[in-house]
C-alpha positions as CSV (number, residue, x, y, z in Angstrom):
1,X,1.5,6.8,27.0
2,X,-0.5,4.8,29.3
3,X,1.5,2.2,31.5
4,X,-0.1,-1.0,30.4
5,X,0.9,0.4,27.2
6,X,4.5,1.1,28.2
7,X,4.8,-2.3,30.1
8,X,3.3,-4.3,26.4
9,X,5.7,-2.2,24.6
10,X,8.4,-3.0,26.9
11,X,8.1,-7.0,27.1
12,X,6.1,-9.8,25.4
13,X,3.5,-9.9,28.3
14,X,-0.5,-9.3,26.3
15,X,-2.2,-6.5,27.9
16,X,-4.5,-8.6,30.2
17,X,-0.9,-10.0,31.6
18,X,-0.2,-6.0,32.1
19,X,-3.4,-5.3,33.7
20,X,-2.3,-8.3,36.2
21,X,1.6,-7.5,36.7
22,X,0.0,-3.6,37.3
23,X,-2.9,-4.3,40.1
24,X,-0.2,-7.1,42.1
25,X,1.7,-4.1,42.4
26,X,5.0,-5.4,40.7
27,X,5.7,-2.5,38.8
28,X,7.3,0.4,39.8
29,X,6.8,4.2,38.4
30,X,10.1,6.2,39.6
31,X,10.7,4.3,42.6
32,X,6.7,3.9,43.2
33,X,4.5,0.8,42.9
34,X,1.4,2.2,40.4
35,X,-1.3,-0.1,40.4
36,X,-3.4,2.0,37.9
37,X,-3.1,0.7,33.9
38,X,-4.2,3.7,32.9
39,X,-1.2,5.8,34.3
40,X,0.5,8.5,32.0
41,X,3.9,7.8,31.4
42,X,7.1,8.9,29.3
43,X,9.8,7.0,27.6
44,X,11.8,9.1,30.0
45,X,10.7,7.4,32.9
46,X,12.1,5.0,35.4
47,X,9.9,2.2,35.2
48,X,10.6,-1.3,36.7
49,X,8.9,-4.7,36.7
50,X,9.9,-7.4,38.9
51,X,13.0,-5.2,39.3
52,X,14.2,-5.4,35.8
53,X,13.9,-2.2,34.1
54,X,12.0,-1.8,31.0
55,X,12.8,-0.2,27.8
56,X,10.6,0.5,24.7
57,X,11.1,-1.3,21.6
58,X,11.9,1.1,18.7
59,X,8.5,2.2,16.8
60,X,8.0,1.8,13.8
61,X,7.2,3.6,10.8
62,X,5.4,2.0,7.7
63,X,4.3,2.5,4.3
64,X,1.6,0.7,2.0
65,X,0.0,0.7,-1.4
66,X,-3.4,-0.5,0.1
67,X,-5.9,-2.4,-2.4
68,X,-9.4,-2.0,-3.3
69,X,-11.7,-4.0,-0.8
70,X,-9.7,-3.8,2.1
71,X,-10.5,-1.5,5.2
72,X,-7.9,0.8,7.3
73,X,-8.9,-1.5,10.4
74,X,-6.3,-4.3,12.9
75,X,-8.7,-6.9,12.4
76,X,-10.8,-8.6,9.3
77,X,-14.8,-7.0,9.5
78,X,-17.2,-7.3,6.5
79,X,-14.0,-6.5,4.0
80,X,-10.4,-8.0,4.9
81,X,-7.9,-5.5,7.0
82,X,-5.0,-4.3,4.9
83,X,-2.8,-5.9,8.0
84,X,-3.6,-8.8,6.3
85,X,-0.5,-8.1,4.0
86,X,1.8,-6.9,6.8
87,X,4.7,-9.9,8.4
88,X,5.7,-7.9,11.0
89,X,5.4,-8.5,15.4
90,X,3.3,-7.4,17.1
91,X,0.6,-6.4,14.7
92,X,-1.9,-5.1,17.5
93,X,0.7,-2.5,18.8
94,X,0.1,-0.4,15.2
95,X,-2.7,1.7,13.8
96,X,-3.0,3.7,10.6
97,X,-2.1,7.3,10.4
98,X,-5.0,9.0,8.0
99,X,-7.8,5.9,7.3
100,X,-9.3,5.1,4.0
101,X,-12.6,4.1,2.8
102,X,-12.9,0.4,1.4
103,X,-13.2,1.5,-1.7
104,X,-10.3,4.0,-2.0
105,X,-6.7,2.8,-2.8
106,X,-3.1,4.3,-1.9
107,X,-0.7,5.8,0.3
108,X,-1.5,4.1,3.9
109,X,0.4,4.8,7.2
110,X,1.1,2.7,10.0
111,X,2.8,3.2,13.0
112,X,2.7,2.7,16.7
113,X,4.3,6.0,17.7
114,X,1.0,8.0,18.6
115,X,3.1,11.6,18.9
116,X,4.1,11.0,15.1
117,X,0.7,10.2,13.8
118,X,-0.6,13.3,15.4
119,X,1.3,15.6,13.2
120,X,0.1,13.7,10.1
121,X,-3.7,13.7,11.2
122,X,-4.2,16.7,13.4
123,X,-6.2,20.0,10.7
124,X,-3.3,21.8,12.9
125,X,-0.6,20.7,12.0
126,X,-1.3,21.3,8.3
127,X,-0.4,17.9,6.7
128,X,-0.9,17.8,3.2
129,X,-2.6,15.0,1.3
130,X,-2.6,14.2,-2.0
131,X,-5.3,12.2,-4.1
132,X,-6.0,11.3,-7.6
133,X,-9.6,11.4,-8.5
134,X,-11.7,10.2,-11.0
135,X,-15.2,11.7,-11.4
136,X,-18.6,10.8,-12.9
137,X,-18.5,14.2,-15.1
138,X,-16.0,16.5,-16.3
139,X,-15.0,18.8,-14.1
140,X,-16.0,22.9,-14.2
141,X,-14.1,25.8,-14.2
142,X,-14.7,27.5,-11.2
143,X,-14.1,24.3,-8.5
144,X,-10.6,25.3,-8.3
145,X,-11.5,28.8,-7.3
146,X,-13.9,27.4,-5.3
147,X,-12.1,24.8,-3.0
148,X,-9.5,27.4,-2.9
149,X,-11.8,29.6,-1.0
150,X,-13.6,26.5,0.9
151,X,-16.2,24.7,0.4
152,X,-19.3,24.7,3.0
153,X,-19.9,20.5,4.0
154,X,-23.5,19.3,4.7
155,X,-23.7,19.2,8.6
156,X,-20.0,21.0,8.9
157,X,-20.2,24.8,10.7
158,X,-16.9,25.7,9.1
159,X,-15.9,25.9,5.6
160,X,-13.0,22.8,4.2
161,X,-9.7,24.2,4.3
162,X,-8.1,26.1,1.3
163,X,-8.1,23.1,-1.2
164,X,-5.6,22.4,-4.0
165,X,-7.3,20.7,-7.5
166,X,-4.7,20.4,-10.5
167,X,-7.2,19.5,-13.5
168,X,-5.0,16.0,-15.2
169,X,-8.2,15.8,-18.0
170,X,-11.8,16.5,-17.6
171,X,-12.6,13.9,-16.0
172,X,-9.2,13.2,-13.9
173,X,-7.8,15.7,-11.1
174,X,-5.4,15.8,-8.2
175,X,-6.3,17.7,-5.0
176,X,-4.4,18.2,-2.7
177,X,-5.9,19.1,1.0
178,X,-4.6,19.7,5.2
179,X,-7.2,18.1,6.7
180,X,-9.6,15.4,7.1
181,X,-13.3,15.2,7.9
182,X,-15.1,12.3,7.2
183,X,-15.3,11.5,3.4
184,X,-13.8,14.5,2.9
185,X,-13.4,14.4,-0.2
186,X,-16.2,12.8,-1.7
187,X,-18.5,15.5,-0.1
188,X,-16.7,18.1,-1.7
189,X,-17.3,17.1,-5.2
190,X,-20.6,16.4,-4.2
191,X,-21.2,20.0,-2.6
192,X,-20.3,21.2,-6.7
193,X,-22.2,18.6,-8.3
194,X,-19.9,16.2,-9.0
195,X,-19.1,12.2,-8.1
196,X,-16.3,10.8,-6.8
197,X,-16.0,6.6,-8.6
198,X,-12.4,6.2,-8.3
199,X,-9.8,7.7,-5.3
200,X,-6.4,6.8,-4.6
201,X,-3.8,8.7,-2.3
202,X,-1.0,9.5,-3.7
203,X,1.2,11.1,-0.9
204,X,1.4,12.2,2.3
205,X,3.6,15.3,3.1
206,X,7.1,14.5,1.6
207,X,6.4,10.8,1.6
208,X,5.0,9.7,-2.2
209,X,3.7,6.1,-2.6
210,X,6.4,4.0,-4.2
211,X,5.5,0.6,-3.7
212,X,3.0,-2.0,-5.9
213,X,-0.5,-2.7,-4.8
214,X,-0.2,-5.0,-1.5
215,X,3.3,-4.2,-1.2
216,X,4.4,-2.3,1.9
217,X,7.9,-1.0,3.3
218,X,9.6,0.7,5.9
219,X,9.8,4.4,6.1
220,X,13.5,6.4,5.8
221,X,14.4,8.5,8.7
222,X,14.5,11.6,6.2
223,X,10.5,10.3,5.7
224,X,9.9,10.2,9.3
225,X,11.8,13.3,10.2
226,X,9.7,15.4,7.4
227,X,6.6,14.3,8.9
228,X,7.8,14.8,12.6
229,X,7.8,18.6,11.2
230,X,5.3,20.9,13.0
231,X,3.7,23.2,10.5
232,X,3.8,27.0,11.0
């Protein structure tokens, strides 16, 4: 974690009040002034400011049921930001684990632990990812075999990762995938001749959306552990 980071984390000061407590030299990095913001620090270190030591607050660890219109974004651009909806402190400390389109509804992270969200939105770690989706036409045969196998992405060198689709009606599917390239999974229809007009995550590893549109909650520790989980 960077140290203006730590030091915002750590107090009520903004970050251009850490950038200023940093360069006067009145914090202290294991018994060193650093003067540079951009310092790498640990939780684990012995970090002092005005000789008080700081600690981190706890992170946090958040579910939502995000609407229709809204964008996976801390502040309001052409459509609202789904923070919009969250009462909590300190809003700018948090970011989304796994962004949505504008358009797509569901199962929305937020956290400010950045370790944590790694495991949820790094292809290694293996995160599975759940949507319902709605398409223009019914669905054929041979796209489950096919995103199975992988399915080659305009402008992408590799193939999509092995894909699950669980056929709900023609027209209705679930798939369920590890990773997540940029409008992943509207390109993948559209690589099989298909249309994506309706998208809405359903889970995220062991955590399964349980909340009403708008609503949002905070995760279990069993939920945070499971997704703390490096895959094999």
């Amino acid at each position: 974690m960077r140290l203006d980071k730590f030091v915002c984390k750590s107090t009520e000061l903004t970050k251009s009040e850490a950038h200023h407590v940093i360069h006067c030299g009145l914090v202290r990095v294991n018994g060193e002034i650093t003067t540079i913001e951009s310092t790498q620090v640990h939780e684990n270190n012995s970090i002092f400011l005005n000789d008080v030591r700081l600690n981190l607050r706890d992170f946090r660890y958040i579910l939502m049921h995000k609407p229709a219109g809204t964008i996976c974004s801390n502040i309001d651009e052409v459509y609202p930001s789904l923070f919009n909806f969250l009462t909590v402190d300190n809003p700018s400390e948090l970011h989304i684990a796994g962004r949505l389109d504008a358009d797509t509804t569901g199962l929305v992270l937020i956290t400010d632990d950045g370790r944590w969200s790694f495991n949820i939105t790094s292809p290694a770690q293996k995160c599975s990812k759940v949507y319902r989706v709605g398409l223009s036409r019914p669905i054929t045969e041979d796209v489950a075999h096919r995103f199975k196998l992988g399915i080659a992405l305009q402008g992408e060198e590799q193939l999509t990762r092995p894909a699950i689709l669980d056929v709900i009606s023609p027209k209705e599917v679930l798939l369920t995938i590890t990773e997540g390239k940029f409008h992943q999974v509207k390109r993948m229809f559209a690589a099989v001749g298909n249309r994506v007009i309706r998208l809405h995550r359903e889970a995220i590893g062991e955590v399964k959306l349980d909340v009403e549109v708008g609503q949002w909650r905070y995760l279990s520790r069993g939920e945070i552990a499971a997704l703390t989980k490096e895959q094999p």
